[in-house]
C-alpha positions in Angstrom: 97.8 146.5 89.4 99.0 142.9 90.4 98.4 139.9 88.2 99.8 136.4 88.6 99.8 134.1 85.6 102.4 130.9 84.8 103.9 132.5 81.7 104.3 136.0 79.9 105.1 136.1 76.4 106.8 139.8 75.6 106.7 141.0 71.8 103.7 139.0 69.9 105.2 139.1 66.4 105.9 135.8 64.6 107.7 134.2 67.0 105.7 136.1 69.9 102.4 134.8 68.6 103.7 131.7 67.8 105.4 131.0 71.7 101.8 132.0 73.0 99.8 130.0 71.4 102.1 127.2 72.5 102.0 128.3 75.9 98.2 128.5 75.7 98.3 124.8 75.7 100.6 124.4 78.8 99.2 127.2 81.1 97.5 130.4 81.7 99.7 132.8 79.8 99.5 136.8 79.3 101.0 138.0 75.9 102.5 141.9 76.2 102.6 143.6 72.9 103.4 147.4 73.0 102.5 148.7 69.3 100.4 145.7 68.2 100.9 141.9 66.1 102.3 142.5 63.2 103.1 146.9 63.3 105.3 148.5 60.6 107.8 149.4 63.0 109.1 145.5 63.8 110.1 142.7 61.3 106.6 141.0 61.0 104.5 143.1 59.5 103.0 143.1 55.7 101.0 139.8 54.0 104.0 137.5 52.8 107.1 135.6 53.6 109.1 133.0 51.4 108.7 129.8 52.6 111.4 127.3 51.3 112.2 124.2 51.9 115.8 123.5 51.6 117.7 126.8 53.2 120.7 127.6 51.9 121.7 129.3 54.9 122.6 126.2 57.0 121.6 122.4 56.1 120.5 121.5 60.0 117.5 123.6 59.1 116.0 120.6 57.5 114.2 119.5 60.5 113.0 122.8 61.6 111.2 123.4 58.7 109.3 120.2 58.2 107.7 120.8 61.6 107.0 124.1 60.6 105.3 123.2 58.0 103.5 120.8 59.9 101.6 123.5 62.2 101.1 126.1 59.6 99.3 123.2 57.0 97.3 122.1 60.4 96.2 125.7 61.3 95.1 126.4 57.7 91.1 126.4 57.5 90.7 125.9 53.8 93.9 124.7 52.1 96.8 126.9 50.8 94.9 129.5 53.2 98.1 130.0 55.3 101.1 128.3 53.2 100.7 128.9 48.8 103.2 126.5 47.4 103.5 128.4 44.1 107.5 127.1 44.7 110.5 128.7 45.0 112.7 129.4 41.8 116.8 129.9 43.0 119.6 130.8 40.6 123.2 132.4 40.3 126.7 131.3 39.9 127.0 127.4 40.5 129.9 128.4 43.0 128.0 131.1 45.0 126.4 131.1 48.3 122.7 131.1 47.4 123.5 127.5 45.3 126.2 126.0 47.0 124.5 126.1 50.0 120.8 125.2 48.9 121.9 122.3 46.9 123.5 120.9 50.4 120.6 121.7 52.3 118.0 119.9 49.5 121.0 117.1 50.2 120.8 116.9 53.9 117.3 117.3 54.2 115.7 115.1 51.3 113.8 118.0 49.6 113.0 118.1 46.2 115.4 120.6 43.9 114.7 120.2 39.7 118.1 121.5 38.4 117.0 123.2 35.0 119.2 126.0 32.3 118.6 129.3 32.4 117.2 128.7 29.1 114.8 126.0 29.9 113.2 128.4 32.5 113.0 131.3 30.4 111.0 128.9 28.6 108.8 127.7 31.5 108.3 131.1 32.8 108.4 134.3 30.0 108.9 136.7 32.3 112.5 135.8 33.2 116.1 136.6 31.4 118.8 135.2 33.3 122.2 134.6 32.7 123.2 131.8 31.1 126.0 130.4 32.7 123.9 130.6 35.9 122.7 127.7 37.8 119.0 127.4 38.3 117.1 125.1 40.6 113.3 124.8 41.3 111.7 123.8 44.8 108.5 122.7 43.6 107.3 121.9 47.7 108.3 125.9 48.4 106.2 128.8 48.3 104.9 131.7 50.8 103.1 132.3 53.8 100.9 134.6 53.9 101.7 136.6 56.7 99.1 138.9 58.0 96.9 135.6 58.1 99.4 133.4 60.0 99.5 136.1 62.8 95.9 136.7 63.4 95.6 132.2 63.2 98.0 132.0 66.1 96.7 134.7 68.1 93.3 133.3 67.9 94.2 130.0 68.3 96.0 131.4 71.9 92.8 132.6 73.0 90.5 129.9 72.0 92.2 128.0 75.0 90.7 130.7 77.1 93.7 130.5 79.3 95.0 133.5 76.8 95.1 137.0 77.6 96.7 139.9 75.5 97.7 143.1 76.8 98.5 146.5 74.6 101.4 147.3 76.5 105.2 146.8 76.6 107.8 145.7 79.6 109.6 148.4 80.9 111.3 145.7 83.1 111.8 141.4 83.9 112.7 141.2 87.7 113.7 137.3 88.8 114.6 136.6 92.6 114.2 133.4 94.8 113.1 131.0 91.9 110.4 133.5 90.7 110.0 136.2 87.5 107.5 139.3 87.1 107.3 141.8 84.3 107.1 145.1 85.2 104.7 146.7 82.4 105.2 150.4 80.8 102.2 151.6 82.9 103.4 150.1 85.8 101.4 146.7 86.4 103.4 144.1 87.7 102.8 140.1 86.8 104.2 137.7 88.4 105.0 134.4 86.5 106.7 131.0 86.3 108.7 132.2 83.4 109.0 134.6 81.0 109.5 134.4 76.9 111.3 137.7 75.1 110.4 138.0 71.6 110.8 141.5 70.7 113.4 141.4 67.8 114.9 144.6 67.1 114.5 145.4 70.7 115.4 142.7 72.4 118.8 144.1 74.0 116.9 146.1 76.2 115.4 143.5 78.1 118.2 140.8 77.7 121.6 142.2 78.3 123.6 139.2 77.5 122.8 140.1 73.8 124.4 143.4 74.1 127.0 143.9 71.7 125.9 140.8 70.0 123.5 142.0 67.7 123.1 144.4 64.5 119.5 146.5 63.6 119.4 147.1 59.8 117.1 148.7 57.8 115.8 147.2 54.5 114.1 148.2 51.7 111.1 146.4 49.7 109.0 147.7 47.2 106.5 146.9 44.8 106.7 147.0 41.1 104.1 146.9 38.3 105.4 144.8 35.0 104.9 146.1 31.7 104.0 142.3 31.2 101.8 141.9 33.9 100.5 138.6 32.5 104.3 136.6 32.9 104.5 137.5 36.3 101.5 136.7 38.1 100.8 133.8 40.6 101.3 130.6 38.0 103.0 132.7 35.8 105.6 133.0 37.7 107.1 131.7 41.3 108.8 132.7 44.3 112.1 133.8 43.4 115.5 134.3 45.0 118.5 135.6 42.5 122.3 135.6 44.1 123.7 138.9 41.7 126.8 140.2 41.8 124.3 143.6 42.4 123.0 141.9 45.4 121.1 139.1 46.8 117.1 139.7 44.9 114.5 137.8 46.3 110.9 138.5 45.3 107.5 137.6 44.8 104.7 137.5 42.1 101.9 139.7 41.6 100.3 138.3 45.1 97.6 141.2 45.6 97.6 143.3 42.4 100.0 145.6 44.1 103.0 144.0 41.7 106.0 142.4 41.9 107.4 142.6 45.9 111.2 142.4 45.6 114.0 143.8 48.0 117.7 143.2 48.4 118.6 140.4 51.4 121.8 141.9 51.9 122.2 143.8 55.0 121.1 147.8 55.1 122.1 150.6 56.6 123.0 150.0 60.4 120.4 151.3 63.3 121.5 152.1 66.9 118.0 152.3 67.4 115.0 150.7 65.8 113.5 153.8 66.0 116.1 155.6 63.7 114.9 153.4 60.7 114.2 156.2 57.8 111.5 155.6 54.9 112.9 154.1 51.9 115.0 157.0 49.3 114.0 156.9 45.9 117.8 155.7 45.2 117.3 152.6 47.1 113.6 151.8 45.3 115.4 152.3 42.0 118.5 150.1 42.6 115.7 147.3 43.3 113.8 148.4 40.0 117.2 148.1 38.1 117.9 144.8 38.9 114.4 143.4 38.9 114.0 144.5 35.1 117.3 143.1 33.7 116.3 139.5 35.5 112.5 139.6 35.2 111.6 142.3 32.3 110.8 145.9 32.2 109.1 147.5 35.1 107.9 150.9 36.1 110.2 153.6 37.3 107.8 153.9 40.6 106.6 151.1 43.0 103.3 151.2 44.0 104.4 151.0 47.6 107.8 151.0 48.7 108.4 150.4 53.0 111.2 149.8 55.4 111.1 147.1 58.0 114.1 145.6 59.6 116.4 143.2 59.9 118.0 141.7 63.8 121.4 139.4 63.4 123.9 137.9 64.7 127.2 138.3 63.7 127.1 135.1 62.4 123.7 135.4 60.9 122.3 132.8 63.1 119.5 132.8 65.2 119.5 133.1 69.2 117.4 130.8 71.1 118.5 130.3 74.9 117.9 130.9 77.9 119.2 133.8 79.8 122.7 132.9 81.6 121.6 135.6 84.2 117.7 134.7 84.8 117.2 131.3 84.4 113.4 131.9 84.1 113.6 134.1 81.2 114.1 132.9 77.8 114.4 134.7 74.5 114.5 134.2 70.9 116.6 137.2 68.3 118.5 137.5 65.4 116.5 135.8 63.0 118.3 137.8 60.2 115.3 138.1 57.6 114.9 134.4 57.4 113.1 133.2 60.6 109.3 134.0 60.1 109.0 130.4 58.1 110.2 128.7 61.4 107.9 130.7 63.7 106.0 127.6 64.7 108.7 125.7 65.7 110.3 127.8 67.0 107.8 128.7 69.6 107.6 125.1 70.3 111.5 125.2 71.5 110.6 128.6 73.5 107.7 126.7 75.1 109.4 124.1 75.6 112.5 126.0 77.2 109.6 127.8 79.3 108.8 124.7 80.8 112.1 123.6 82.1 113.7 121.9 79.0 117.4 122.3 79.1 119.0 125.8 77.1 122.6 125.8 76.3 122.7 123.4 73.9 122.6 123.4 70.0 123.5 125.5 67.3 121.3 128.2 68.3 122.8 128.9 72.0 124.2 132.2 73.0 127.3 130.6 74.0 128.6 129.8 70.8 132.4 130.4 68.9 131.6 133.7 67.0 129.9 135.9 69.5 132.1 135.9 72.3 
C-alpha cells in the first residue's frame, strides 16, 4: 500500500507526540508508532516527570523551558491538569554539580531559587534529614508533569486538526532520492513525504546512521516506596526533590498516586547494546534506592510497591541531538535526551517542525557536529 502525505513523524513518544502535533498545524502528517505512546519498553512511559526551572545541566536551557512551559500551561484543560508546581527542592555539596550548576542556570535564566539550611528545611518539610553542611535551594515555579496525561493531550490535539493520522507500526526503512523521502513501514507500506521526523530514542541508530557510535542505551531503575510516615511525604508535605550524594545522584517524587515515594538514581546504568536487552530491576538495585531514600527522607519499607526499568539515550556529552541528517537532508531527528528531555518536549517539537519545514540544521549547541562526538 502507497500513501503520500507532507510529513511522517517516526516514534510518538514525548518528543514524537509533541513533533506531530506541531506538524498537524503545518500539514497533513502520518505519525508511525510500533509498540504504542508511551510503552514500557522506551523512555516515556509511566505518569510523571520533574519539571524544573533552572537546569543545572547547562544554563542555555533557560529559554527552552519557558516555551515549554508555555504549551503545556496552554494545553492544560483545568489548571495544574498537565504541569503541578508542588516545586522542586535541590541540595548537596555547595561545590558539586547538581548546585553549582543550578545556581548558574537560576542566574542566566532569571528563575526564582530560595537558598535555605538544611535545618530550616527539615523544618519546613518533616520528612527530610539532610546533611548539614549541604547546600539547599528551593524552585518554588518547579514541579511535575504529569506524563501519561501530556501524551494522550498532544496526540489528541494532532488529530483534532484532522490532518492527523496515526499508524501502529514501525519503519523498517527512510529512502530519500531526487529531493523526495518515503518510509518504508514494517509491513511493507510505503509513504511518500516532504520530510521525515525520527523520534525513536533508544532506537534511533537504526534509522539514522550518523548517530552510530555516538550514542549509549542504559538501563535505570525506579521504584516506589511506602513511608512509615506517610503523612510528611505526601503532595504539600513534601516537594519534588533532587539530592547530589556521594551514593549517587537521588531524585524523587512525593506520594503522587498512593503508590509512594517514586525515587531512582540519575546516574547512568548498566550499558544496553540493545534496547531490548534491558533486564527487570534486581532486588539489589531496588534496595540501594531504599537505602538512600531513608537516611535523606526517613524510614521506608524494605519492598517498593512497584519497581520498573525504562531507559536512558545519551550522548557522550550528555547533550541532546537535534539536526538534520548530514546524509538525507529531508530527514530530521531528535536523541539523546539523557533522562532530562521530556520537560522540553514541546519545544522541542517546535524546533523539529520547524527543521521539517526548511529551517536551517547545523547550528546550535544541539547539532551533531559538535567538539565531543567526533
Amino acid at each position: 500500500m502507497a500513501r503520500t502525505c507532507d510529513f511522517v513523524v517516526v516514534g510518538l513518544g514525548a518528543m514524537g507526540c509533541a513533533a506531530l502535533a506541531q506538524l498537524a498545524g503545518r500539514g497533513r502528517v502520518v505519525g508511525l508508532e510500533r509498540a504504542g505512546s508511551g510503552h514500557r519498553g522506551g523512555s516515556s512511559h509511566g505518569e510523571s516527570r520533574i519539571l524544573r526551572l533552572s537546569n543545572f545541566e547547562s544554563p542555555s536551557y533557560g529559554p527552552l523551558v519557558r516555551r515549554a512551559v508555555e504549551y503545556w500551561e496552554a494545553m492544560e484543560r483545568v489548571p495544574e491538569e498537565i504541569f503541578r508546581k508542588v516545586g522542586v527542592l535541590e541540595a548537596g555539596p555547595a561545590g558539586g554539580t547538581l548546585m553549582t550548576g543550578t545556581r548558574a542556570a537560576a542566574e542566566a535564566g532569571g528563575f526564582s531559587s530560595e537558598a535555605m539550611s538544611a535545618r530550616e528545611a527539615g523544618l519546613r518539610w518533616p520528612a527530610l534529614s539532610l546533611p548539614g553542611d549541604w547546600e539547599v535551594r528551593f524552585q518554588d515555579g518547579g514541579g511535575y508533569l504529569r506524563a501519561d496525561i501530556a501524551l494522550t493531550r498532544l496526540r489528541e490535539i494532532a488529530v483534532a486538526t484532522g490532518r492527523a493520522e496515526i499508524l501502529e507500526a514501525g519503519a523498517s526503512e527512510i529512502r530519500e532520492a531526487d529531493g523526495a523521502v518515503s518510509v518504508v513501514t514494517d509491513d511493507g507500506d510505503v509513504i511518500s513525504a516532504g520530510a521525515v521526523v525520527v523520534t525513536t530514542g533508544p532506537w534511533i541508530d537504526g534509522l539514522i546512521p550518523a548517530l552510530r557510535g555516538k550514542l549509549t542505551r542504559s538501563r535505570q531503575v525506579v521504584g516506589w516506596f511506602a513511608a512509615a510516615r506517610p503523612q510528611t511525604v505526601a503532595p504539600g508535605a513534601l516537594p519534588v526533590f533532587c539530592f547530589d550524594h556521594a551514593d549517587g545522584f537521588l531524585y524523587g517524587f512525593p506520594d503522587l498516586m498512593g503508590l509512594g515515594v517514586k525515587a531512582a538514581f540519575h546516574d547512568l546504568g548498566e550499558t544496553l547494546a540493545r534496547p531490548e536487552d534491558a533486564a527487570p530491576p534486581l532486588p539489589s538495585e531496588v534496595e540501594r534506592i531504599r537505602v538512600l531514600l531513608t537516611r535523606l527522607l526517613g524510614q521506608m519499607t524494605t519492598e517498593p510497591n512497584v519497581a520498573r526499568t525504562c531507559l536512558y539515550t545519551s550522548a557522550r556529552d550528555q547533550e541532546f541531538i537535534i539536526d538534520r541528517d548530514p546524509a538525507r537532508g529531508c530527514v530530521v531527528f531528535a536523541s539523546a535526551c539523557a533522562g532530562h528531555g521530556f520537560k522540553f518536549a514541546p519545544a522541542i517539537g517546535e524546533i523539529l517542525a520547524d527543521l521539517a519545514c526548511g529551517a536551517r540544521g547545523g547550528e546550535g549547541p544541539f547539532r551533531l557536529a559538535r567538539p565531543g562526538l567526533d
